[in-house]
N, C-alpha and C positions, 0 to 999 in steps of 0.2 A: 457293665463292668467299667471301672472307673480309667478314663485316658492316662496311659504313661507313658512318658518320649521314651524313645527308641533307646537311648543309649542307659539309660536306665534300667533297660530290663535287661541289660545282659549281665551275667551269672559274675561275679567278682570275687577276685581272689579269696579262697577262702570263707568263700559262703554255702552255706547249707543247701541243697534241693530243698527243702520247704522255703527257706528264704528267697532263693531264685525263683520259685512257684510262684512265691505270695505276687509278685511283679508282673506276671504274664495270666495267671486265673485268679478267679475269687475264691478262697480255700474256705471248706463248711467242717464243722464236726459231724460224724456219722454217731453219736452217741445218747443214749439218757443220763451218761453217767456225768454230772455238772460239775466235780472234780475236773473229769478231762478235760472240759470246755473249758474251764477257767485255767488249765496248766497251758494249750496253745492260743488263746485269742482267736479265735477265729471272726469270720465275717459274720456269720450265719451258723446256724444247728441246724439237725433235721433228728426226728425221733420218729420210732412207728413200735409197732406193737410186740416185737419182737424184743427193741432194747428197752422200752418199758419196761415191758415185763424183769428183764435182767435187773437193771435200776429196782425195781419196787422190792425185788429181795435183798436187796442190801439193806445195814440195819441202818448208816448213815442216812438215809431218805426215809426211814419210817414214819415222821413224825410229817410229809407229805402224801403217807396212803393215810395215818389215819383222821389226817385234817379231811381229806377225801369220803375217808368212812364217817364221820362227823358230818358233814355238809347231806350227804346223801339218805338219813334218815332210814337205812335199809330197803330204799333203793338199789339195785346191781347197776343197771343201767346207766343212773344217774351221778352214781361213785366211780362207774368206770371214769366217765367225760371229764367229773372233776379230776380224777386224779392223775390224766394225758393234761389236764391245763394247767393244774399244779407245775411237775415237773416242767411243761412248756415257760410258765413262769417265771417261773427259778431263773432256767438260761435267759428269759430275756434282760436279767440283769447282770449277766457274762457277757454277750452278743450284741454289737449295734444295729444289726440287721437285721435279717427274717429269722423265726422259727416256725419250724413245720412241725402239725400236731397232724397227726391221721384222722379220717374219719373212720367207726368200726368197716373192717373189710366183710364182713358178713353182709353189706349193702349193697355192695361191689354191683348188682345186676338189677337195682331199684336206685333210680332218677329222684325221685320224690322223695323218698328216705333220706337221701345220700344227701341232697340241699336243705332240708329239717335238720340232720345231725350236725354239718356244716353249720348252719346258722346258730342252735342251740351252741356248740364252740365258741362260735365268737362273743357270743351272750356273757358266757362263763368267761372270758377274759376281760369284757367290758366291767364284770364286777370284780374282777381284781385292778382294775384302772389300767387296763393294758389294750392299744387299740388296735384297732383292726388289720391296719399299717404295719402290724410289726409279724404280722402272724398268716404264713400258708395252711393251707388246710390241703391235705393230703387227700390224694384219693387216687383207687386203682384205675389203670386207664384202659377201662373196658366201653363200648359204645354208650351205657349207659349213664358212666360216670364222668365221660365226656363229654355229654349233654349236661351232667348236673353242673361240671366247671362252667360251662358255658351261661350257663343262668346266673352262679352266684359270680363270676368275673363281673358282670351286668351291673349286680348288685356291688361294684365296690369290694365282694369279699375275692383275696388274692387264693390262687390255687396252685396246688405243686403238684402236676397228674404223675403218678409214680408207675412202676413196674412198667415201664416204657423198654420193650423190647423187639419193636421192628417198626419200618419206615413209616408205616400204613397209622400207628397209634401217633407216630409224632407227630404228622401231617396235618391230624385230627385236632388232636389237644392244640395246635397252631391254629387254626381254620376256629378252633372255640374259642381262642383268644387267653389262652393260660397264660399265669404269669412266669412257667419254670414246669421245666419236664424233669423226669429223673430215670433217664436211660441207664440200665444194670450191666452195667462190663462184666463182673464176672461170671453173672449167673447163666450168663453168655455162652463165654468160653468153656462155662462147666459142663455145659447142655453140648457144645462140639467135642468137647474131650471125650464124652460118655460115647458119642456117636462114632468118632473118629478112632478111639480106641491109640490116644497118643498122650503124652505126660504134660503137655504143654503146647506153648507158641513165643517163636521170641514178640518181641510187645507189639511189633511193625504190621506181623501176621495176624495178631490177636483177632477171632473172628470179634469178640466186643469191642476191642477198639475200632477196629472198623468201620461198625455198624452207628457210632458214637460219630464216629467223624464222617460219614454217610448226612446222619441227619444234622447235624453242626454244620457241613456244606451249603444241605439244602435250606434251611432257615435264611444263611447266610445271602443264599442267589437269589431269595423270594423276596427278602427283605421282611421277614418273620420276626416278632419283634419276643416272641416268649426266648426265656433263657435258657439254655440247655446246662444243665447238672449232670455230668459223668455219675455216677452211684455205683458202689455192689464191687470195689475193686479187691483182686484175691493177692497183687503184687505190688510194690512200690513202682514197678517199670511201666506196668498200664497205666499208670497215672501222669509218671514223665513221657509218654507217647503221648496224650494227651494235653499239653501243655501250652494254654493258648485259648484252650476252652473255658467257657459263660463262666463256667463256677463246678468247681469239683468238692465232690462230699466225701468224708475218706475216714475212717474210723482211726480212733487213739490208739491202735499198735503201728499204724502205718503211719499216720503222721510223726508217729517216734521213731522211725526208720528213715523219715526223709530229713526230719531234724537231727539223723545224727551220720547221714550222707552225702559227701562231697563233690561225687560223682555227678559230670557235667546236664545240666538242663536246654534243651534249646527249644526256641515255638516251633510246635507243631500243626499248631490248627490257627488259620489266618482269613478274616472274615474278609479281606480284602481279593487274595486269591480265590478266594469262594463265589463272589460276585459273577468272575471271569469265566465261569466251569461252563461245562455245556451238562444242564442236570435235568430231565426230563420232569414235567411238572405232573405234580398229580391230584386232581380233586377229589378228595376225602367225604365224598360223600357216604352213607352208609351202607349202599350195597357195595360201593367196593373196597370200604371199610372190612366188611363183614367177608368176603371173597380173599383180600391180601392176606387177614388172619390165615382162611380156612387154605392158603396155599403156602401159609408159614409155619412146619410143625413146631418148630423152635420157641417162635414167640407164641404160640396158640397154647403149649406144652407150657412154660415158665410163667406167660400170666397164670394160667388155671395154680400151678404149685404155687405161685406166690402169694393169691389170694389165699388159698386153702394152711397155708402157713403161718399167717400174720393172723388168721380166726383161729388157729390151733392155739396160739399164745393169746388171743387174746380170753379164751375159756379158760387157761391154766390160770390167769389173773385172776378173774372172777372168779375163779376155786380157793384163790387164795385170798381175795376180798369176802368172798361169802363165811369164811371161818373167822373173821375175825368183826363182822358183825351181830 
């Protein structure tokens, strides 16, 4: 995140939460839809297969599925990738920064798979003249896809380990040398609401902000150099509790809520108070990888749904890619 004095990040008369934001985190688009990214500027996109899929039925982007059906020669496989790099594309001519393309989440539990799919991605962007530098490659952060970052980081290629939902995956995707985690706030909070049988949290309590600023501490105390990315936020307020964090991703209705509220921003998360903390360290090896999980219903529970989620949408594509080949 890029240095700014002090007296510059305080919130000024008459400025928006997103503008006060833009000063203390690095703001991302949560979307496929290349509209939004071009109506906020942000730093950064991230895409995955969910909002693909959303994107690719719209009729504005058609003429990016069927460059994708075109290229892919009635290939499924080969149409999907292009057409996650298409769109990835597009944004990298809205965005200075990164864009995150996913790899299929049906790999999620295959090492080898996961850095073939990976590589073939960046392949496909190298021939649209787009380098490697500009582009995450996503992947669930399951033991085995935290091996595969670990290999293609090696390689030069940057990685975004996503569905990050408890201390034990961050520690890991750290320890592999990721370039950017993407911890899920809401899907958080959504998993203790169902449990807790309550309507909410004010943002302070929020079990996902917490959890966020858990591993945001401890990167900070270790001297951890991957980036934390808040994701998955259900409020505007989880995100102003967060304020101070690596880089927050936030989808185009909520960015539209902070661009059009006035309501005070202050840092909340300080990588220098962080240093100071007394944080217990933990080596992420794979049995206690594998242990932390099995004593986290939470995150053990929202990884398995998120995988199984992002492969549910990514078949409806290909249902709707196979009919129009």
């Amino acid at each position: 995140m890029t240095e700014v004095e002090p007296d510059t990040k305080k919130q000024k008369m008459g400025e928006t939460q997103f503008e006060a934001l833009k000063k203390l985190t690095t703001l991302v688009a949560d979307t496929g839809d290349i509209q939004s990214i071009d109506k906020y500027k942000p730093q950064d996109a991230t895409t995955n297969p969910s909002l693909i899929y959303k994107a690719a039925v719209m009729p504005e982007y058609a003429k990016l599925v069927d460059d994708a059906i075109a290229y892919g020669k009635g290939d499924v496989e080969t149409i999907m990738d292009k057409l996650a790099v298409n769109f990835g594309a597009e944004i990298t001519k809205i965005v200075p920064g990164y864009v995150s393309t996913e790899v299929d989440a049906r790999l999620s539990f295959d090492t080898d798979a996961t850095i073939a799919k990976a590589r073939r991605i960046i392949d496909l962007y190298k021939e649209m003249g787009i380098d490697k530098s500009r582009i995450l490659i996503k992947i669930a952060s399951t033991w085995e896809g935290i091996q595969a970052c670990k290999v293609l980081e090696k390689e030069g290629i940057t990685c975004n380990c996503t569905l990050i939902f408890s201390k034990a995956q961050a520690i890991a995707c750290a320890e592999a040398d990721a370039t950017l985690i993407s911890p899920f706030v809401g899907r958080i909070m959504d998993w203790y609401k169902s449990k807790q049988g309550v309507d909410g949290y004010k943002s302070a309590e929020d079990p996902g902000v917490i959890s966020v600023k858990g591993i945001y501490n401890y990167y900070k105390k270790y001297g951890h150099k991957t980036i934390v990315m808040g994701a998955s936020f259900r409020n505007k307020d989880e995100i102003v509790e967060l304020a101070g964090c690596d880089r927050l991703t936030i989808s185009p209705t909520l960015l539209g809520q902070l661009s059009s509220s006035m309501d005070p921003v202050v840092p909340k998360l300080d990588a220098a108070a962080a240093a100071a903390m007394d944080i217990e360290k933990i080596n992420a090896d794979e049995k206690t990888f594998r242990w932390m999980m099995n004593e986290d219903a939470m995150a053990t529970e929202k990884l398995a749904e998120g995988i199984r989620n992002f492969s549910a949408d990514i078949v409806k594509l290909e249902n709707i890619v196979k009919t129009k080949i």
